[in-house]
C-alpha positions in Angstrom: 46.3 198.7 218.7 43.3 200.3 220.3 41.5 203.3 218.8 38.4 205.3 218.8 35.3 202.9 219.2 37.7 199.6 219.1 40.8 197.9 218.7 43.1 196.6 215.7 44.7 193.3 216.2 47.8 192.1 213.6 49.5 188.8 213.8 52.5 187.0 211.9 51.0 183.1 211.1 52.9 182.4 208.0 51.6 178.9 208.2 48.0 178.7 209.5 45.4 178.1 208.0 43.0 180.5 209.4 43.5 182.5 212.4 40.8 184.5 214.3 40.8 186.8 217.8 39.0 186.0 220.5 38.8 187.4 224.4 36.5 189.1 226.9 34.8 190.6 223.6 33.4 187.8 222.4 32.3 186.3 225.4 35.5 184.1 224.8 34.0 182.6 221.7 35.4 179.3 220.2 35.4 180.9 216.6 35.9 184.4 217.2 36.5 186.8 215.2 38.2 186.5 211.7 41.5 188.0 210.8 42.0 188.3 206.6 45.0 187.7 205.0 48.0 190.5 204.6 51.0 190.5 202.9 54.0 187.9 204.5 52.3 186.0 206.6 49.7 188.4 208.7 46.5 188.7 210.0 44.4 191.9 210.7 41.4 192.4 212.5 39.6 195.4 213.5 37.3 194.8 216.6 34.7 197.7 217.1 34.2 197.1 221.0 37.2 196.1 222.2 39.4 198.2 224.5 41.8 198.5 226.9 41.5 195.9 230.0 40.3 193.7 227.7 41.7 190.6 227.3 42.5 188.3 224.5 44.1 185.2 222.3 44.6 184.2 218.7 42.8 180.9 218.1 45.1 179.3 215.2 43.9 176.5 212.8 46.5 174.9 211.1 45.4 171.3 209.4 43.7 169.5 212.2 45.5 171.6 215.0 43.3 173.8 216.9 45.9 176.3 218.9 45.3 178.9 221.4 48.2 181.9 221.8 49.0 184.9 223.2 50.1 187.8 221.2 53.9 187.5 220.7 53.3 191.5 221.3 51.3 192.0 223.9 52.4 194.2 226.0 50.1 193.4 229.0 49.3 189.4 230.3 47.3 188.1 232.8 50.1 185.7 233.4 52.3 183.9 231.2 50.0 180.8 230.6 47.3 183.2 230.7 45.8 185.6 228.2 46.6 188.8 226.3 45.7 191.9 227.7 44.3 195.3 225.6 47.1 198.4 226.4 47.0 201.7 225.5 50.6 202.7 224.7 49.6 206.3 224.6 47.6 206.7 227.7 50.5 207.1 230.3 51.3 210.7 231.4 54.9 211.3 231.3 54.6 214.1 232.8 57.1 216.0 230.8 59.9 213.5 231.4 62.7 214.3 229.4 65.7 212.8 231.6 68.8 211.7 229.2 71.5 208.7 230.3 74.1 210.2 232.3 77.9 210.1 229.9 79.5 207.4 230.4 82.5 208.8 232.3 80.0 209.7 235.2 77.7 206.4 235.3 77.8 204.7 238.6 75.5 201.4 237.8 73.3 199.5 241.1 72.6 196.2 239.8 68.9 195.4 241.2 66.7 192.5 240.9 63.0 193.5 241.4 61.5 190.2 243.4 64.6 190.1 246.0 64.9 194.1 246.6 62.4 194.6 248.9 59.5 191.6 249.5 56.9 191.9 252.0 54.6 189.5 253.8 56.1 186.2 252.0 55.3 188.1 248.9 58.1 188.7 246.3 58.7 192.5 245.6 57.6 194.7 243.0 58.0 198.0 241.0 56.1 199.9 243.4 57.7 198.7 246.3 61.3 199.3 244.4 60.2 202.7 243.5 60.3 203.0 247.5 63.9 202.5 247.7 64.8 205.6 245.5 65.6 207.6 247.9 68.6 205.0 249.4 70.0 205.0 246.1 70.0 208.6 245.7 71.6 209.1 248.7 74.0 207.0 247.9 74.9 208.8 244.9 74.5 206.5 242.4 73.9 207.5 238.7 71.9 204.5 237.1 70.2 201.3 238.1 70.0 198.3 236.4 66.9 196.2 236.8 67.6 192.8 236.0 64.6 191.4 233.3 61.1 192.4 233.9 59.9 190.1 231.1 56.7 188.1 232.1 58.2 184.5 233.3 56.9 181.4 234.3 56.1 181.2 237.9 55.9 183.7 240.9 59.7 183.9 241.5 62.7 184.4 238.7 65.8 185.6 238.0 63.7 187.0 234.4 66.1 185.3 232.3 63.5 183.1 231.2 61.3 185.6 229.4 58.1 183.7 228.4 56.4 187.1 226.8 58.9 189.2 225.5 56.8 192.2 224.9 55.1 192.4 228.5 56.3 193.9 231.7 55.7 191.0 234.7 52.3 191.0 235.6 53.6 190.2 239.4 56.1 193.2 239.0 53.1 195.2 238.3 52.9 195.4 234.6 53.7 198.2 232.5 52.3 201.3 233.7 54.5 200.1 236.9 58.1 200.2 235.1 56.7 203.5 233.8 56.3 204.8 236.6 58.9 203.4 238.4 60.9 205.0 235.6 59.6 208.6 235.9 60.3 208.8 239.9 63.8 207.5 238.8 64.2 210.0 236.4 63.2 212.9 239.1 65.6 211.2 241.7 68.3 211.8 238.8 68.9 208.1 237.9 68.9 206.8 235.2 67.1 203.1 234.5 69.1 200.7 232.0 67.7 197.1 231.3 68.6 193.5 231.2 67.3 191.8 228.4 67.4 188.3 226.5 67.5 187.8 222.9 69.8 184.6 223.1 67.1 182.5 224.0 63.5 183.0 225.4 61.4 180.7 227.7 61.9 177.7 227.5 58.6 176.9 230.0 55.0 178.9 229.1 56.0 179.7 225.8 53.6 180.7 223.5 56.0 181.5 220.9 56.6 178.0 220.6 55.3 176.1 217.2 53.4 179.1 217.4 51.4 178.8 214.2 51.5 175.0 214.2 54.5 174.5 211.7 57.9 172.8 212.6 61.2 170.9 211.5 62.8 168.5 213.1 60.2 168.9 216.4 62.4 172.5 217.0 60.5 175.6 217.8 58.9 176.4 214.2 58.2 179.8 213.2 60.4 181.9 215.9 63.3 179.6 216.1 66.3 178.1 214.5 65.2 174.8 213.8 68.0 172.8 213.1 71.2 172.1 215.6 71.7 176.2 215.9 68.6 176.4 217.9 70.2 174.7 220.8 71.2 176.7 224.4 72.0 175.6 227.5 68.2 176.9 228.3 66.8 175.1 225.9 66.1 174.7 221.8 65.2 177.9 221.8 67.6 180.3 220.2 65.6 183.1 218.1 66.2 182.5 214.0 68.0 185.5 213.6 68.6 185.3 209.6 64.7 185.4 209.3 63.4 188.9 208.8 60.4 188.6 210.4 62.2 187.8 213.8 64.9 190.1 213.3 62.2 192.9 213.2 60.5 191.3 216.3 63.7 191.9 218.1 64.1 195.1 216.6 60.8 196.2 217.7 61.4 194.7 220.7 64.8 196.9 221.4 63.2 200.0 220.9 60.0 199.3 222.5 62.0 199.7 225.9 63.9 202.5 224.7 60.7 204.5 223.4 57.7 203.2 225.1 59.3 203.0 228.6 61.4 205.8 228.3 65.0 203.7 229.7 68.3 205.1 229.3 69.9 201.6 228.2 70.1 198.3 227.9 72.2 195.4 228.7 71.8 192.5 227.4 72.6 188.5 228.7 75.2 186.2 227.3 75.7 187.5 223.7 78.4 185.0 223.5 75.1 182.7 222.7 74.5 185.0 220.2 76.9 185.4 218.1 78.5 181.8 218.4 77.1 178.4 218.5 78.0 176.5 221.3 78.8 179.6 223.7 82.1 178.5 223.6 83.6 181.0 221.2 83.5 178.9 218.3 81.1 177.8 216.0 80.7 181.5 214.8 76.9 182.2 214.5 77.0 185.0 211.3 73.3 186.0 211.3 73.8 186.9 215.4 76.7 189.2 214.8 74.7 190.6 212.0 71.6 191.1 214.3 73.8 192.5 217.1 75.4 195.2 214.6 71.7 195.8 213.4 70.4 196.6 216.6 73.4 199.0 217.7 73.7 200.8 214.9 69.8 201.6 215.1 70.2 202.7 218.7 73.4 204.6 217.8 71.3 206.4 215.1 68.2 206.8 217.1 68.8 206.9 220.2 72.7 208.6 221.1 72.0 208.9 224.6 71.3 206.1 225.3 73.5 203.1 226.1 74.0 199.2 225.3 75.9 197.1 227.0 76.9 193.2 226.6 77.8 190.3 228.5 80.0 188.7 226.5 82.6 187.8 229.4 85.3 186.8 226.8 86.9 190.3 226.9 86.6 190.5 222.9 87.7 194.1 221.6 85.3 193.1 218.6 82.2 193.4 220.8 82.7 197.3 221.3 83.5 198.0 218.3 81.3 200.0 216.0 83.7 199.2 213.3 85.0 196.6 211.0 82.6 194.1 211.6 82.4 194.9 215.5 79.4 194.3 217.4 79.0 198.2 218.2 77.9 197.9 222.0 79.2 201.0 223.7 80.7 198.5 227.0 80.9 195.2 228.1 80.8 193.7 231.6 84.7 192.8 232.6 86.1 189.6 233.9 89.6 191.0 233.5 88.4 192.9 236.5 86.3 190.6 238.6 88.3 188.1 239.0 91.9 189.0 239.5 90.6 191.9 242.0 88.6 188.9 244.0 91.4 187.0 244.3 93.4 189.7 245.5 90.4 190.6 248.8 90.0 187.0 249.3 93.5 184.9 249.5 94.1 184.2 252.8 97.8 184.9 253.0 99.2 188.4 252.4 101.8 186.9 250.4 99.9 185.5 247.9 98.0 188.9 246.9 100.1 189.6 243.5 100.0 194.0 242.7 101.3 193.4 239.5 98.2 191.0 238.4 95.9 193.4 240.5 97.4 196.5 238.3 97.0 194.7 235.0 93.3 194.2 236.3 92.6 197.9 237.3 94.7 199.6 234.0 92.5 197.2 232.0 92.6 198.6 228.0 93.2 202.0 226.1 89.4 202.7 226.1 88.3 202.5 229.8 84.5 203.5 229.4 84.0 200.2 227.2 84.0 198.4 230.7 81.9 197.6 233.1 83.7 196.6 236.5 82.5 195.4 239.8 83.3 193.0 242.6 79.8 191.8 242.9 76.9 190.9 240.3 74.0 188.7 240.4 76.3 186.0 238.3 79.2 186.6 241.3 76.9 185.8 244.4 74.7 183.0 243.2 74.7 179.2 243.1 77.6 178.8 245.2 79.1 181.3 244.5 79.7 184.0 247.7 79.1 187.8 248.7 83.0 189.3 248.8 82.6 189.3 253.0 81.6 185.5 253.1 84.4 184.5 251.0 87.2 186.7 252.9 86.1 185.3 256.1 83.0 182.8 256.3 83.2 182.3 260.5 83.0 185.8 261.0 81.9 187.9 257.9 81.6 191.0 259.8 84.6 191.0 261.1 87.6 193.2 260.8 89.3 191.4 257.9 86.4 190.8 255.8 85.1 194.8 256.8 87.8 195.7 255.9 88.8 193.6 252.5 85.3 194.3 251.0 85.5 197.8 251.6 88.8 197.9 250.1 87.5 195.8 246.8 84.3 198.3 246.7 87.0 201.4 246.9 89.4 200.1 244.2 86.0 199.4 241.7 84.8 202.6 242.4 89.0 204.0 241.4 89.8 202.4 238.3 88.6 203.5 234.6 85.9 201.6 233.8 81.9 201.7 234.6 82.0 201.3 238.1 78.6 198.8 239.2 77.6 197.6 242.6 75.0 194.6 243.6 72.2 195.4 245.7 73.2 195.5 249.3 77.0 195.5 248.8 76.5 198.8 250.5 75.5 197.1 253.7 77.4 194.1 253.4 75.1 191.7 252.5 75.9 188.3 253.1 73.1 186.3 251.6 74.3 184.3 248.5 72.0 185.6 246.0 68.6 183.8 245.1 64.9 185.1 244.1 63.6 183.9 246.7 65.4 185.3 249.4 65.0 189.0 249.6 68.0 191.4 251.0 68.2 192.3 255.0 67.7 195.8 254.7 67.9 196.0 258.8 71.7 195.8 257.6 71.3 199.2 256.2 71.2 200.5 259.6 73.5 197.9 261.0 76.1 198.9 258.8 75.0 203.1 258.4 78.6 203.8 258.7 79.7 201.2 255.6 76.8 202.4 253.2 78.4 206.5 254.0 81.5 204.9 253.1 80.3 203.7 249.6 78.3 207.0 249.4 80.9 209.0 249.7 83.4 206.9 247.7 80.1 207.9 245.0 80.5 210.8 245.0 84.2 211.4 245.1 84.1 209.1 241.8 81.4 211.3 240.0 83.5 214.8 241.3 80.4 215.9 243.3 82.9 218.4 245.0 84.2 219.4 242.4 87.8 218.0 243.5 88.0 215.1 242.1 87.5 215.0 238.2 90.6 213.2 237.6 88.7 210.0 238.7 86.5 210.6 235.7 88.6 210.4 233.9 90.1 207.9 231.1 94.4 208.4 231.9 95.6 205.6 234.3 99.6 205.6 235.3 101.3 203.4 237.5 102.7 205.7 240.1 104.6 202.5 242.1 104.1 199.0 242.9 105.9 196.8 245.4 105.0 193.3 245.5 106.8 192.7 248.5 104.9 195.1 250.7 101.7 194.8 248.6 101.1 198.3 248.3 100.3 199.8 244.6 99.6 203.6 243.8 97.9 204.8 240.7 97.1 208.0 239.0 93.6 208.9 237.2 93.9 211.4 234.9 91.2 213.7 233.5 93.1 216.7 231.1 95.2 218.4 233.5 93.2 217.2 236.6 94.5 214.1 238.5 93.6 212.1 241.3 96.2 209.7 243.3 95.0 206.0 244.6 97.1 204.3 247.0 96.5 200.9 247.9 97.7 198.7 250.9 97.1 195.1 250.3 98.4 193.7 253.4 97.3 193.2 257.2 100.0 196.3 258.7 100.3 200.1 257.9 102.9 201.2 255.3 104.6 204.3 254.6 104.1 204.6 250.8 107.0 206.5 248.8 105.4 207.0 245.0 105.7 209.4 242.4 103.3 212.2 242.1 101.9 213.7 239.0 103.0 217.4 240.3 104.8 218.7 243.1 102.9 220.8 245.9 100.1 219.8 248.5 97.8 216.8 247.7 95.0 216.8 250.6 93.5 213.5 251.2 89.7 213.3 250.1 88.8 209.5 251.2 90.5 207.2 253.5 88.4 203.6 253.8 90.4 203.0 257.0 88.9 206.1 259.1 87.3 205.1 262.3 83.8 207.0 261.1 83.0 204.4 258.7 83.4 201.5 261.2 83.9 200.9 264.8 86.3 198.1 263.8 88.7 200.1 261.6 91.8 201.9 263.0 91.6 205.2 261.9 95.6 204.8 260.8 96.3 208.7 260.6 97.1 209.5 256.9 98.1 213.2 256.4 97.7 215.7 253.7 101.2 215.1 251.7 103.4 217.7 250.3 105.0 216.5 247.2 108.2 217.2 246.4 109.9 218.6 243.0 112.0 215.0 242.3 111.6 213.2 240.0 110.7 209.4 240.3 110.2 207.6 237.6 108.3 209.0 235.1 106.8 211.8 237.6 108.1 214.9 237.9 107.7 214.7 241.6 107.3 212.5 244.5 105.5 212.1 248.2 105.1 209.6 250.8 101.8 208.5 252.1 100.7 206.6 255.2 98.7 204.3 254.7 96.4 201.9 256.8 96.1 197.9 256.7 93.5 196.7 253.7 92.8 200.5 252.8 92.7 202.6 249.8 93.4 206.5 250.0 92.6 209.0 247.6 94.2 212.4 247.0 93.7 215.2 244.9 95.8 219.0 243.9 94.5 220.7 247.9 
């Protein structure tokens, strides 16, 4: 905490014997300088001297253990076996930023991960360099990015989900001031920045945390830590004690901290099936993680209402959006109800074994859509094994018609149904590379495939009524407008009040006239059509006309139209 003239320094060491600060102040002095005794467990110095740059660790006696850490807060590290580093919370000019979290109903989510997004000279990429891309995503029309962790990590190259300093911004990312001001540009560029972070585990490698003050049970993690069978993940004995108050407030801290500090519109955070169950298998129920979960959301919800959380729970649990009875109180939750079935409809081989009725369960999804998040790609979707939607329609040829053609129609139909629609960096351009840190995305595709990322832009837009014709795609009404499994072609109405919007899908490799009910008779003029030859040199262009509906009822509309439609192509019309 520096000040005028110096720099206060508090510590939680429930267990140590003494505990002193040392760094660049003392000319790295073995003894350092002493921190007295506080209430529960901490230590406080006040350094006259020390400022920010400077850097710094606690040296920790505890019987005859000797132990050298970084600050558990520190918002600043060298690296993360390195040191501490001095920060001034308060020095960064903001420069009036005041930029609130889009609502919900028009949040269009890029999912980015800062090493892979744009490297340079073997070197793995960085805030600044990120910061470069903002005008690509504001082109494209999206609404929010999320950054996958920018926790310090072991190592030069990460997915971040292995957060060795929870309190500092990557020193290879560019530390703090960088996601500040990687922030603020986002914020003028209109989008908004939501984070991934980790509180069902942390490390396990270059972890300070670890026995941090010398004490232990069981040879478990010690102060941090569960340490009996509860502190196991599939990362390692590392699951954060959430029952104790000192690390519940560490989290807490932490939470807001991102929110506060670095001015983000959200969070998301990883697998908080580890968090509030045992085994990560939905049993074993874990009572002090629900408890922390609740904690944490209803502080946000009280603090912070613009702002929004978001789980990945991937078990499809109404209890995790709840806010009530005992519910977790997240305001989404990433949707495998939606990934896979929609997959599996782009990427069978055989027309015949695309089912619309399983593909229109998937897209309806529940009564509250906005407490989704859906997508066809996500770092989880396209890594270790796992394939980009083009690679897995067609593998010998994944720029080809069909797969063109299927992943275009998988992007259209995420960026239709109700739900938070989110993309993966470089599903604009078709990216093909399974995704790994280490590889970073071919942005020559960008230009290779201009036509495909004006097709996403536009779809964008559309979704987020940048027109101003569309607003029943914002909204949270789905109907059913026809389905025929037979000719694989579905239809679908958004709903927004009075507005509407009609979807029509064809699922299979021919044109089809498709004869659906419409919300209301008169003209409906077609405002997207993923088969139009402008988006690709490889599509058809299969003409689809403005349709005039007519006063019949079919079904449960009042009236009824027939639209052409082409092979593996969504259309979308509104009131003309």
């Amino acid at each position: 905490m520096p000040h005028d003239g110096g720099t206060a320094f508090r510590v939680w060491a429930p267990n140590a014997d003494s505990v002193a600060v040392t760094g660049s102040f003392t000319d790295w002095s073995e003894d350092g300088i002493p921190m007295r005794a506080e209430d529960n467990g901490h230590r406080y110095a006040d350094v006259a001297g020390a400022g920010p740059g400077d850097e710094y660790q606690f040296v920790i006696h505890n019987g005859d253990q000797r132990l050298m850490r970084i600050d558990p807060r520190a918002r600043a590290v060298t690296q993360s076996s390195g040191n501490g580093v001095v920060y001034d919370r308060e020095a960064f000019d903001w420069e009036g930023d005041a930029f609130g979290c889009p609502p919900h109903d028009d949040l269009v989510v890029y999912e980015a991960h800062i090493g892979s997004f744009v490297a340079a000279d073997g070197d793995a990429g960085d805030l600044d360099r990120l910061a470069g891309k903002l005008d690509h995503l504001a082109d494209l029309g999206v609404s929010a990015v999320e950054l996958m962790p920018v926790t310090e990590f072991a190592g030069d190259y990460s997915w971040g989900y292995n957060p060795s300093n929870p309190f500092a911004v990557s020193s290879s990312y560019g530390g703090p001031d960088a996601l500040k001001d990687f922030v603020k540009h986002a914020h003028r560029h209109g989008i908004a920045v939501i984070l991934d972070v980790v509180i069902n585990h942390f490390g396990p490698s270059d972890l300070a945390l670890w026995q941090f003050d010398g004490w232990s049970e069981n040879e478990k993690g010690g102060i941090y830590f569960f340490n009996d069978e509860r502190s196991s993940t599939p990362w390692g004995d590392t699951r954060p004690d959430y029952g104790r108050e000192e690390v519940r407030a560490y989290l807490h801290d932490n939470v807001l901290m991102w929110l506060e500090e670095f001015h983000l519109d959200g969070l998301r955070f990883d697998a908080t099936l580890y968090v509030r169950t045992v085994d990560g298998l939905g049993t074993g129920d874990l009572p002090e993680g629900w408890e922390l979960m609740r904690s944490i959301t209803a502080a946000v919800r009280e603090r912070h209402p613009d702002k929004i959380l978001i789980a990945e729970d991937l078990q499809s649990d109404p209890a995790i959006t709840s806010p009530e009875d005992g519910g977790a109180g997240f305001h989404a939750q990433w949707d495998p109800g939606f990934v896979h079935p929609v997959r599996q409809v782009l990427t069978a081989v055989d027309d015949h074994d695309r089912s619309m009725t399983e593909l229109a369960e998937a897209l309806r999804g529940n009564d509250e859509p906005f407490r989704r998040v859906i997508y066809t790609e996500s770092h989880d979707e396209v890594a270790e094994g796992s394939m980009r939607v083009p690679d897995e329609v067609d593998g010998g040829d994944p720029t080809g018609w069909a797969a063109q053609k299927r992943a275009t129609l998988g992007l259209a139909m995420t960026l239709t149904a109700p739900g938070i629609p989110m993309l993966f960096q470089g599903q604009e351009f078709l990216e093909r590379q399974e995704f790994r840190d280490t590889v970073p995305l071919d942005w020559d595709r960008a230009e290779q495939f201009r036509d495909i990322v004006r097709l996403t832009g536009d779809l964008v837009r559309l979704r987020r009524d940048a027109g101003g014709v569309s607003r029943g795609l914002r909204g949270d009404g789905f109907d059913v407008l026809h389905l025929d499994d037979d000719a694989k072609t579905l239809a679908w109405a958004r709903r927004a009040g009075d507005d509407a919007a009609v979807v029509v899908v064809n699922a299979s490799a021919e044109p089809r006239d498709v004869t659906t009910g419409m919300p209301s008779a008169g003209p409906w003029a077609v405002r997207f059509n993923s088969d139009a030859a402008t988006y690709s040199a490889l599509f058809a262009g299969h003409e689809t006309l403005d349709v005039e509906a007519v006063d019949e009822p079919l079904g449960e509309q009042p009236a009824v139209g027939t639209v052409s439609v082409g092979a593996y192509t969504l259309v979308v019309l509104t009131p003309a």
